[in-house]
C-alpha positions, 0 to 999 in steps of 0.5 A, a space after each residue: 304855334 305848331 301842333 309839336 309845341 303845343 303838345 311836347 313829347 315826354 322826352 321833350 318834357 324830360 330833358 326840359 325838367 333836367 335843364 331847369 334843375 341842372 340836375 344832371 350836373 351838380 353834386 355835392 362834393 364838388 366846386 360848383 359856378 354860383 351867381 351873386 344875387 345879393 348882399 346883406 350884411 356879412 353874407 352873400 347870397 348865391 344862386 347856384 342854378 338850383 331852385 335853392 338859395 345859399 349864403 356864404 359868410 363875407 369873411 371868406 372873400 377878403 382874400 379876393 382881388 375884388 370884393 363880389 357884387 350881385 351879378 358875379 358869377 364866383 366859384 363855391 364848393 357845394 356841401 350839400 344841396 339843402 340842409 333843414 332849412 331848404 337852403 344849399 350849404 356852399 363855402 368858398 374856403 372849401 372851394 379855394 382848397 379844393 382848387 389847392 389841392 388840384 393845382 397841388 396834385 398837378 404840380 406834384 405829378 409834374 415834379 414841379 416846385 410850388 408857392 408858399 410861406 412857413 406859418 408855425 413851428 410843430 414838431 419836428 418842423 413847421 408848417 407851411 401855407 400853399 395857397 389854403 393848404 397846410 403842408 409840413 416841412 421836416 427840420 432836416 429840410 429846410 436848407 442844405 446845412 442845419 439852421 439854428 434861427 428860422 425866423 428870418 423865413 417865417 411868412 415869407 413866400 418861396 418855393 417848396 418841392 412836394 415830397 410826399 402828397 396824400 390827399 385821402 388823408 391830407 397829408 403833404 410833406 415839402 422841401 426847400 432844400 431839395 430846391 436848394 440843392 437843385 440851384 446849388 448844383 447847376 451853380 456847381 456844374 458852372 464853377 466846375 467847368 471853369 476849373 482845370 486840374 492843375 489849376 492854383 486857386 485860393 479859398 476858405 477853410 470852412 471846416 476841419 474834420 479828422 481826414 482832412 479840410 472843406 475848402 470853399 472856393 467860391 460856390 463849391 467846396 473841395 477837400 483837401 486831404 491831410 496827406 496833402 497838406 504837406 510832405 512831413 507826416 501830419 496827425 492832425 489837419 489842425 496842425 496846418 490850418 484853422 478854420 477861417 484860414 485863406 488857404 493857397 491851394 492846387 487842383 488835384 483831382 476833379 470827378 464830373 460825376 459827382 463834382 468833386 474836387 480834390 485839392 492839395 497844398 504840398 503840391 505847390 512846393 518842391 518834393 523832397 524825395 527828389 534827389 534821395 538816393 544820392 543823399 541818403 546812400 546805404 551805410 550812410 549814419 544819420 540822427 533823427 527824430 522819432 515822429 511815430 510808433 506803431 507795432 511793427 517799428 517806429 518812423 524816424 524824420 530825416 527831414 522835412 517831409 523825409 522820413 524812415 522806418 526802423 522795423 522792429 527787427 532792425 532795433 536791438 540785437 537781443 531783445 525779440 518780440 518787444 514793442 517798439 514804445 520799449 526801445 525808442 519815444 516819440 521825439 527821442 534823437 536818435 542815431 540811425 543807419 540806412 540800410 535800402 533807399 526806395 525812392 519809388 515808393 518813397 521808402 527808407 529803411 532804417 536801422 538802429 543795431 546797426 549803430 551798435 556792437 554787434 554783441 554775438 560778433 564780440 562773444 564770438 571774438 573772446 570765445 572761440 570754439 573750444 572756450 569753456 563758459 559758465 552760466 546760469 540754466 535760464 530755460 529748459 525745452 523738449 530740445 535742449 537747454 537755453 544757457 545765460 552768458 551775460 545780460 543779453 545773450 543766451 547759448 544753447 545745449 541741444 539735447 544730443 550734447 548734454 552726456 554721452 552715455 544717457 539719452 537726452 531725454 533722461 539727461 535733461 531731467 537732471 538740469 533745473 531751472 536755475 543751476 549754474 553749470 558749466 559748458 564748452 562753445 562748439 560754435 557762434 554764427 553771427 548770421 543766425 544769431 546762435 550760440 551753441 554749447 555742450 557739457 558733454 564735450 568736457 568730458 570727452 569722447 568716450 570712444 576717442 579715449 578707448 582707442 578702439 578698433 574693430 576686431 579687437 577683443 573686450 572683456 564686458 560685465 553683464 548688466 541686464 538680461 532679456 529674451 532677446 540678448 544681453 545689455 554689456 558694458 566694457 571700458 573705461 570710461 566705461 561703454 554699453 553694448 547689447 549682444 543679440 542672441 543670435 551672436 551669443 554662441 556658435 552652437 545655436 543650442 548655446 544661444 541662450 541668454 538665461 545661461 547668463 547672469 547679471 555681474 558675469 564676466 564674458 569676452 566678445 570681438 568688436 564687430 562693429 564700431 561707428 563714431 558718427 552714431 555712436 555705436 559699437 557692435 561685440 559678438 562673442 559668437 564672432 570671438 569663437 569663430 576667429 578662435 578656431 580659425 586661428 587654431 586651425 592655421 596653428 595646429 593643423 587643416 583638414 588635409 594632415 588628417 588630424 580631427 577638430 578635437 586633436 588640433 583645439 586639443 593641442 592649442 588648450 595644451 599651450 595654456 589656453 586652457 586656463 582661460 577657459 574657465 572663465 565664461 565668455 563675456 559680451 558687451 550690450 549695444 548702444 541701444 538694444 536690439 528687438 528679440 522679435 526680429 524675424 529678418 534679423 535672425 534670418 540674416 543670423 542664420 545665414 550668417 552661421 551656416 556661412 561661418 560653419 561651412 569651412 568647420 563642417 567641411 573639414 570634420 567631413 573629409 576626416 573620415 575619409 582620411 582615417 578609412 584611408 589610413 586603416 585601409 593602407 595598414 591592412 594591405 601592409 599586413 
């Protein structure tokens, strides 16, 4: 024996301590190696390489192939080293779920399925045994579609995907549909890719919604629309097909992506649309059977799978912004005539009126323009009043055409809702659906029945005076006119209307006549200026030397004189004219000194002709 052996060094003590106790390897919380040293009854007795013995009870193996014998090294999961009684507290339950638990955790890392059996019902779902290890399975989970009866998968072992896995708390969430999901898609991916768009394949109907039909068709399903069940309009996909059917279908459409499949069963007969422009030509008459209402008309079934549309304007000729449920029913034959044929589109448009006497085309037949109608006022508008000429129809009084000598806007205040009056048709277009009438052209024009004619000479009536003229009227029947200051008088002194007063009878020239606006213009100062004008061409000029007072003199002496105690009488314009216009009275004084010019020139040279005369005297003497 050496001298290194028989004096070991402290190191050599120390690493000879740690191997005899294993201290440096075990720890409490861990699955530890344990040799079977013994059996005694319902235990074992295990040595796991400490100085200290633990005993398991024999209840914990019965899930072993084997059952342990002395010698057997099996694996334990270490609680505690040593409790009171100076023995190591081991369990081999503990040690098989904490080997779950690492094989759990593995699996869920690499997204792996795992083994395990349903064993209860709790709340929302049941529980679900991996290995020593409960795991809970929503109900939503457990298979592709909701299952009513469990029992026939309780306690038997299938695989389970791990959703959610939390081993702090303990908690693992599984699925058995997301397994499901996972063999039906590659089973899907299979049967898709032996399908082909086009492709004629019978199936089941396995469910009915509102939009349209599941159709099984061996492993997948596919929809089929309602608007592809058939070329007549469809409310309802229970009117084609009922659950439980075998259905004869097409493959419309199929999407890779998601693997979807559209199918279709009108495709698998002939399209009617085909060929129906020339069935259906424009003017053509048809009966047909109302198949559907809505706001804006209503689709009438020509037939099987052609249908038209009768819009809301093409139902009645005078019933406007009616729902169409008031005109037509759903079911209800009607007689309908084709207005457009759009086989593109696959629209046919419809019209009802059309069917019908057109009643502005018979009113316009029986009342010509100038028929006189009567009728009841059925509504007064801001623009004119809407007159009854029968059941249907209604004519109009615009505002312009209710009287000739009050404003529209005063006239219309006279009318009520209700009264019976009469008018005369002015015109009818079928086109536009308008009947226009007057009440003030029964009456006639007041202006056609006077004859007037500019230049010609009124005697008028004041009515009303203001600053800025006087309002006249003259005629019969009777016209208004406003004489404006400025042409009240030559002399500009006398261009006052306070000089006047209500009832005065005055004369004025006609200076302006328009039948359009219907206005007329009289001045008197215009009156005066064509007086003198014609005295002068009477009685003398400027040139034989008699004076201004001598020639107006001489045309008093014919009998003039006895109208001239009457004062000169105006007639007041259409409407009247504004005292403030300062371009007006501009263009007024312009007017004058124009006017006055040949006067001024005249009473200008007459003293020169008198100096003239006197001086020739003088010389004779």
């Amino acid at each position: 024996m050496s001298t290194e052996t028989m004096n070991p060094s402290t190191d050599d003590f120390a690493a000879m301590f740690e191997e005899s106790t294993g201290a440096s390897t075990l720890q409490e919380g861990r699955v530890v190696p344990a040799t079977v040293i013994g059996v005694s009854g319902d235990f074992l007795t295990l040595d796991v390489g400490l100085k200290v013995e633990g005993r398991v009870p024999m209840k914990e193996f019965l899930l072993e192939d084997e059952k342990p014998k002395a010698g057997d090294i099996v694996e334990v999961y270490l609680d505690r080293i040593e409790n009171l009684m100076g023995e190591a507290v081991l369990s081999r339950d503990k040690a098989r779920r904490e080997e779950s638990w690492i094989k759990l955790e593995d699996s869920y890392n690499k997204d792996e399925p795992v083994k395990g059996a349903i064993s209860g019902r709790v709340k929302g779902g049941f529980t679900v045994d991996l290995g020593g290890v409960n795991a809970f399975l929503p109900g939503s989970q457990v298979d592709i579609r909701p299952v009513r009866d469990v029992g026939p998968l309780m306690g038997e072992v299938q695989p389970f995907q791990i959703l959610k896995l939390d081993r702090a708390r303990g908690n693992i969430v599984v699925s058995r549909r997301a397994i499901l999901e996972e063999s039906r898609a590659e089973q899907r991916a299979e049967i898709v890719d032996a399908m082909n768009e086009g492709d004629t394949r019978e199936g089941v109907v396995k469910n009915i919604t509102d939009y349209g039909a599941f159709v099984d068709l061996g492993g997948i399903d596919g929809l089929l629309h309602v608007t592809d069940m058939s070329w007549k309009r469809i409310n309802h996909p229970s009117q084609v097909v009922n659950v439980g059917d075998t259905v004869k279908v097409q493959i419309i459409k199929i999407n890779q992506d998601t693997q979807r499949i559209s199918l279709g069963m009108k495709q698998l007969e002939s399209d009617p649309w085909e060929g129906v422009e020339s069935k259906y030509m424009v003017g053509t008459r048809l009966t047909g059977q109302v198949t559907n209402i809505t706001d804006y008309g209503a689709f009438v079934e020509l037939e099987d799978g052609v249908e038209g549309l009768i819009h809301v304007s093409e139902m009645s000729w005078t019933k406007k912004n009616v729902h169409p449920g008031k005109i037509v029913s759903t079911s209800q034959e009607v007689t309908v005539e084709v207005l457009d044929v759009d086989s593109d589109k696959r629209r046919i448009s419809l019209g009802l009126k059309q069917t019908q006497d057109n009643p502005w085309s018979a009113f316009m037949a029986e009342h010509p323009a100038g028929t006189e109608v009567e009728g009841e006022v059925r509504g007064i508008t801001e623009f004119g009043l809407f007159i009854g000429l029968g059941p249907e129809l209604d004519g109009m009084v615009h505002i312009n055409d209710i009287a000739w000598d009050v404003p529209g806007e005063q006239a219309i205040a006279n009318f009520n809702k209700g009264d019976v009056v009469r008018a005369k048709v002015l015109d009818v277009d079928t086109e536009k659906e308008r009947i226009s009438l007057g009440i003030k052209q029964l009456a006639g024009d007041p202006m056609s029945d006077m004859a007037l004619r500019r230049g010609e000479v009124v005697t008028c009536t004041v009515t009303e005076v203001t600053s800025g003229g006087i309002e006249v009227s003259f005629g019969e029947p009777a016209m208004t006119a406003f004489i404006r200051r400025s042409d009240l008088s030559r002399d500009r002194s006398e261009q006052r209307p306070e000089r006047f007063s209500v009832g005065d009878k005055v004369d004025a020239k006609v200076t302006q006549l328009d039948t359009k606006s219907r206005r007329v213009s009289v001045s008197i100062k215009a009156l005066e200026i064509s007086e003198e004008q014609e005295a002068v061409k009477q009685y003398g000029s400027a040139d034989s030397g008699a004076s201004l007072g001598d020639i107006l003199g001489a045309a008093l002496a014919t009998g003039e004189a006895a109208e001239a105690d009457e004062k000169p009488k105006a007639k007041k314009a259409a409407t009247k004219a504004k005292p403030a216009d300062e371009a007006e009275a501009a263009a007024d004084d312009a007017e004058e000194a124009e006017e006055r010019a040949p006067a001024k020139k005249a009473a200008a040279k007459k003293p020169a002709a008198k100096k003239s005369t006197a001086k020739k005297d003088d010389d004779g003497e």
